[in-house]
VEXTI-877359 format. One record per residue (C-alpha): x, y negated, z negated. Coordinates in steps of 0.05 Angstrom, whole numbers, plus 5000, padded with zeros to 4 digits. Layout:
<pts>
XYZ ...
</pts>
This chain:
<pts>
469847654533 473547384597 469947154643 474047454707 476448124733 483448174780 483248624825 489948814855 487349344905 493649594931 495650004981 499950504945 497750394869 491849914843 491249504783 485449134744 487448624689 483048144645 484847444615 484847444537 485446764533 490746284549 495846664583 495647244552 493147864597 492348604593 491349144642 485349544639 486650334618 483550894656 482651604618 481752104672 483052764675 489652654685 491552304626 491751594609 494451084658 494650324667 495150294743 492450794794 494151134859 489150934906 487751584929 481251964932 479752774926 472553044942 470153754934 465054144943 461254374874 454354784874 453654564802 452953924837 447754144897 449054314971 450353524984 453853374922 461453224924 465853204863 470552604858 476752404833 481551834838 488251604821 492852114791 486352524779 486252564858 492652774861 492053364818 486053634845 488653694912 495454004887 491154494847 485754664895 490154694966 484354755029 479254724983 480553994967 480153315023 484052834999 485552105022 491451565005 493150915024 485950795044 487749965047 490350095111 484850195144 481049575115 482649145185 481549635224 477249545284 478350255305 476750585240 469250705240 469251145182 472451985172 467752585159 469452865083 465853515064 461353455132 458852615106 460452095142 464751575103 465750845126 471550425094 467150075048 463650685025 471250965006 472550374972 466350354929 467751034904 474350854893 472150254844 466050734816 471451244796 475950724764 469950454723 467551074705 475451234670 475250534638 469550744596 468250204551 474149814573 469949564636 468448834625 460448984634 458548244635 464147984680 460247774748 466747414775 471847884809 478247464839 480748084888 488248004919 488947994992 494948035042 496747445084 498047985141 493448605134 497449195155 496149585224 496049495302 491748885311 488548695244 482448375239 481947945174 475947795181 473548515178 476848705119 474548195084 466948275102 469049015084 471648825020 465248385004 460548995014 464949454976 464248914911 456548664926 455649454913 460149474853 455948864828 460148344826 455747644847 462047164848 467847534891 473947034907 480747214945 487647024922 493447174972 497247684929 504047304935 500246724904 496247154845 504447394831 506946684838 502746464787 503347044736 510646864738 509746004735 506946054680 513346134635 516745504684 520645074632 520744484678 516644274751 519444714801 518844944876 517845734886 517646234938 514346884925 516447504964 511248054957 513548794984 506949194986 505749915015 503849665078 504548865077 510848355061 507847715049 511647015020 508746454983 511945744984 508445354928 509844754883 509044814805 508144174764 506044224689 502043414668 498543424602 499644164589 496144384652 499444804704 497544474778 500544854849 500644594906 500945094966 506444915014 505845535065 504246205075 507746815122 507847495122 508648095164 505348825168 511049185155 513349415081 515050035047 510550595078 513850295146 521150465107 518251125097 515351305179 522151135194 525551705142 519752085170 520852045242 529252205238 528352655186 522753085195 519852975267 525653285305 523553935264 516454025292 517353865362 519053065377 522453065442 520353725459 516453915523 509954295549 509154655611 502354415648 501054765714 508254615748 510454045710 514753985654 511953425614 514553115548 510053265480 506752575471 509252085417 503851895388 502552595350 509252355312 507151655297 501551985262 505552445228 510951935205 505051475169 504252055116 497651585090 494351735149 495252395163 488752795125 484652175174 488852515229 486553215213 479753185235 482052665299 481052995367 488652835377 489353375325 485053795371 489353685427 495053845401 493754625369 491754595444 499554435470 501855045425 501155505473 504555075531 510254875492 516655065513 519055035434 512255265409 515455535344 515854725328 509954525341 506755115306 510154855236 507554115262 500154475257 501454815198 504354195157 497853885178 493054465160 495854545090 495353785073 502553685067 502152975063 503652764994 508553274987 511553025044 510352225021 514152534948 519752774988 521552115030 519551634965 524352064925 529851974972 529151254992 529551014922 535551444911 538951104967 537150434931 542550664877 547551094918 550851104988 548851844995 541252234987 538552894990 532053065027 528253625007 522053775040 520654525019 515254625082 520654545141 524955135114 532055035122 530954435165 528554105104 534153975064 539053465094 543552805067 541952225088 547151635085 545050925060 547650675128 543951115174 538250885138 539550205143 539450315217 534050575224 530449965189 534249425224 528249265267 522649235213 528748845169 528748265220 522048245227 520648145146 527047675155 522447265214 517147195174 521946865116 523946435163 518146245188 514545985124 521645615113 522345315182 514545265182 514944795123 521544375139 523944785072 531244875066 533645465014 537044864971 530744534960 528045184922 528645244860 526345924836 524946544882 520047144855 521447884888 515348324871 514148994897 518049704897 520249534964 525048944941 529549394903 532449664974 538649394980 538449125046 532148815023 535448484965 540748145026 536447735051 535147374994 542447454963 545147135027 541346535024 539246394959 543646384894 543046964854 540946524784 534446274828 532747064845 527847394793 525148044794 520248434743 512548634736 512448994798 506449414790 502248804750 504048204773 498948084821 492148364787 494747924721 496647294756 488947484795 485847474725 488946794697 487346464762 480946714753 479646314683 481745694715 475945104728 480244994792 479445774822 477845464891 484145084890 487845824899 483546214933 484646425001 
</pts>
């Protein structure tokens, strides 16, 4: 039986994976009632059930989540993405179903829910869980040291005595090292939901053992989800009222911004429902001067039109990764919500988060005294890294025959589980 337990906890999807020996791996398989799946959406659903009692709450995760908020609309409070709270000094916790929840409670129902589908696929006498981590955490501010005391509750709850932390580039550079034919320098690239984070590590094989040495580290909080706010805010804020004013007393006064930064981080937006920002704005109805707008802005957000929503922009961005031309469809706006985009306009509108994730490239290269020729392999993991303007900043630099890509969705939580067997774990861990 192996001994440790990796733990990608992502921010989009999550993934558990156990060493069989060697370097052989497998993910753990969750039956829930949404089938049979090897990775899961971290995403939660509560409802209310009498059956239950007046306090109980009925839970689901993953896909599971997903369909019971799809087929139970108002009925159903359902949260995504909840990672990106994890650093979050300002996040004290959201009421679901009139309870109080605190990031480390979501979290530990999150993991209860995902044991509970493994069945008897949960490695029962496994007290050693090697969880990934971001170099960056995601958000305004992070505090690293909060999400990781956050993390350690979550797991001390789940049971787990020995809890270690791998950055995630690392966990992936390793689950890829391991089929090096010769010594070799590589640089990870990790594109999360919310987090881009490289790796800069030296592989050297001596008596059949696999040794790293870490080099450097960088990363940045912006990734995919940021991608998606920015599809968001062209696409679909205009339609509900960004740039629109209100009417107070004898002023004209602009709607404020920061109801569409809300809106444009589609993860966020059930934790924004019961916010008194949310409040305040079904207050600004009335005083809008375009209050049709901001009446569809309330209504998106009263019928939990967030993962639609997330659906829409994910479905377009990844067509753009394959042609110059997309259609949005976002059924809720009306007519509004069917538009093209262009590949270019898109790549406008990420130019800024682009040389930022380009800054932090450069910064574990400069950082290091690293020039691209002097690595040898480079490993892009993560949906994010099939954008093409992603792609550019590694074609640009690096020859193409040192660029690898594959194992998105496992790379991490497998390379997590083989570090995990190793007598050196300390050695990696963060």
């Amino acid at each position: 039986m192996a001994e440790a337990l990796g733990l990608d906890f992502g921010t989009t999807n999550t993934v558990l994976a156990l060493a069989d020996g060697g370097l052989d791996t497998h993910s753990l398989s969750f039956t829930s009632p949404a089938g049979v799946n090897d990775s899961m959406r971290t995403a939660l659903s509560f409802m209310k059930d009498p059956q239950l009692g007046t306090r109980a709450l009925k839970v689901e995760a993953g896909h599971a989540a997903i369909r019971s908020f799809i087929d139970n609309p108002g009925d159903c409070r359902f949260l995504q993405s909840i990672k990106t709270f994890a650093a979050s000094a300002l996040f004290q916790g959201t009421i679901v179903q009139g309870r109080r929840f605190q990031f480390e409670d979501l979290m530990e129902v999150f993991l209860g829910k995902l044991q509970s589908y493994a069945g008897d696929g949960w490695p029962t006498d496994s007290k050693r869980v090697v969880a990934g981590r971001p170099v960056h955490f995601a958000g305004a501010q992070p505090n690293a040291t909060l999400a990781i005391e956050r993390y350690n509750e979550a797991l001390t709850r789940q049971g787990f005595a020995s809890i270690h932390y791998v950055y995630e580039p690392v966990a992936a550079a390793f689950f890829f090292a391991r089929h090096l034919k010769a010594d070799a320098t590589v640089l990870v690239a990790d594109f999360g939901g919310g987090t881009t984070d490289y790796s800069l590590i030296r592989f050297e094989t001596s008596g059949g053992k696999l040794s790293a040495t870490p080099i450097g580290h960088s990363g940045v909080g912006i990734a995919g989800d940021q991608f998606d706010a920015r599809i968001v805010d062209h696409m679909v804020a205009p339609e509900i009222g960004k740039g629109s004013k209100f009417k107070s007393f004898d002023k004209v006064l602009d709607v404020p911004s920061n109801y569409y930064t809300n809106f444009s981080r589609w993860n966020q937006l059930s934790v924004f429902k019961t916010s008194r920002e949310f409040a305040d704005l079904q207050s600004l109805v009335r005083q809008s001067l375009e209050p049709e707008k901001l009446e569809l802005f309330v209504d998106l957000i009263e019928h939990d039109e967030g993962y639609p929503l997330y659906q829409a922009v994910s479905a377009t961005k990844v067509a753009l990764s394959a042609a110059d031309e997309a259609e949005f469809s976002f059924a809720p706006l009306g007519a509004a919500g069917r538009k093209t985009v262009r590949r270019v306009d898109f790549e406008q509108w990420i130019a800024g988060d682009l040389a930022q994730i380009e800054a932090a490239l450069d910064e574990v290269l400069t950082s290091t005294n690293t020039p691209a020729s002097a690595i040898d392999r480079v490993f892009l993991t993560g949906g994010t890294s099939f954008v093409p303007a992603v792609r550019r900043l590694f074609t640009d630099r690096f020859d193409a025959s040192r660029i690898e890509t594959g194992n998105e969705l496992v790379s991490i939580a497998h390379g997590l589980a083989l570090i995990g067997e190793r007598d050196d774990i300390e050695q990696w861990t963060a």
